[in-house]
C-alpha positions, 0 to 999 in steps of 0.5 A: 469126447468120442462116444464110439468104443475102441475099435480091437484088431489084430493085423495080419502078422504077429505083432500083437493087438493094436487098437485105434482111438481118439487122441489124449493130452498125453499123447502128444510128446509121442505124436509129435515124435511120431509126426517127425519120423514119419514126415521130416519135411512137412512135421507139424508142430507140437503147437499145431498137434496140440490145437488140433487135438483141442479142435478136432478131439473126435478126429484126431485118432492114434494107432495104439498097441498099449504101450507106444503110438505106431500111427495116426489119422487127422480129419478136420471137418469143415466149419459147415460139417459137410466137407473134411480134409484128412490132413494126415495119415502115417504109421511107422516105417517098420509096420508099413504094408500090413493094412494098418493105414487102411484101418486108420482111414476106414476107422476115420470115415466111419465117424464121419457121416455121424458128424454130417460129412458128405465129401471127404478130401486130401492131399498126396505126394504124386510119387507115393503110390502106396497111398494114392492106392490105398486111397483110390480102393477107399473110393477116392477119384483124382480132382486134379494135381496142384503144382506147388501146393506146399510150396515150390517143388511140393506138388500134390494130387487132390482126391476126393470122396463124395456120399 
């Protein structure tokens, strides 16, 4: 399990304290809720979130108010620890625009270097331009778009973080 403490926050409205942390066992019912709302499409499964919890303890994290999951950041280091892929990001709907996906990436790639990381990639929609603005103001610079990277019709721009 993480040694790295809470990390408290209030966001810039008056929706009360949330506080990001790993993932436990007993959150993936409400994960994979929240998976399904916020990406109908591309959802993981509940056998996925829960391999990925056993393989990425440390990097699976969840925006928490006490009483509910609001959101999510996945990473998965790489098998020679130098590069990660963010393999998910989203907080719901109602709580969009208020800077809790940005605190989600920033909590995410202060634990990274820890674990060796110097290149940090991911995948976006070309048309989901909150995200591909949240992450070029993180450092990250356009690799390139993959036509059909989820399939046929399922483009992505790449982006990539280097230290």
């Amino acid at each position: 399990m993480s040694a790295h403490p809470l990390v408290p926050f209030s966001p810039p409205s008056d929706i009360g304290p949330f506080h990001i942390r790993p993932a436990s066992e007993d959150d993936l019912p409400a994960l994979v809720r929240l998976d399904t709302e916020l990406f109908p499409d591309f959802a993981y499964p509940y056998f996925a979130l829960r391999q990925f919890l056993d393989m990425y303890t440390d990097h699976l994290l969840v925006l928490d108010d006490g009483s509910s999951l609001h959101g999510y950041a996945l990473s998965a280091p790489s098998a020679d620890g130098r590069r990660s892929w963010i393999l998910g990001l989203g907080v719901a709907k109602q709580l969009r625009g208020q800077g809790l996906a940005r605190r989600l990436m920033q909590e995410t790639l202060r634990r990274l270097p820890t674990d060796g990381v110097h290149e940090v990639w991911l995948t976006v929609e070309p048309t989901n331009t909150a995200a591909i603005a949240l992450y070029r103001s993180l450092g990250f610079v356009e690799q390139g778009a993959r036509e059909g990277y989820f399939g046929p019709g399922n483009d992505r721009l790449l982006l990539a973080l280097r230290h």
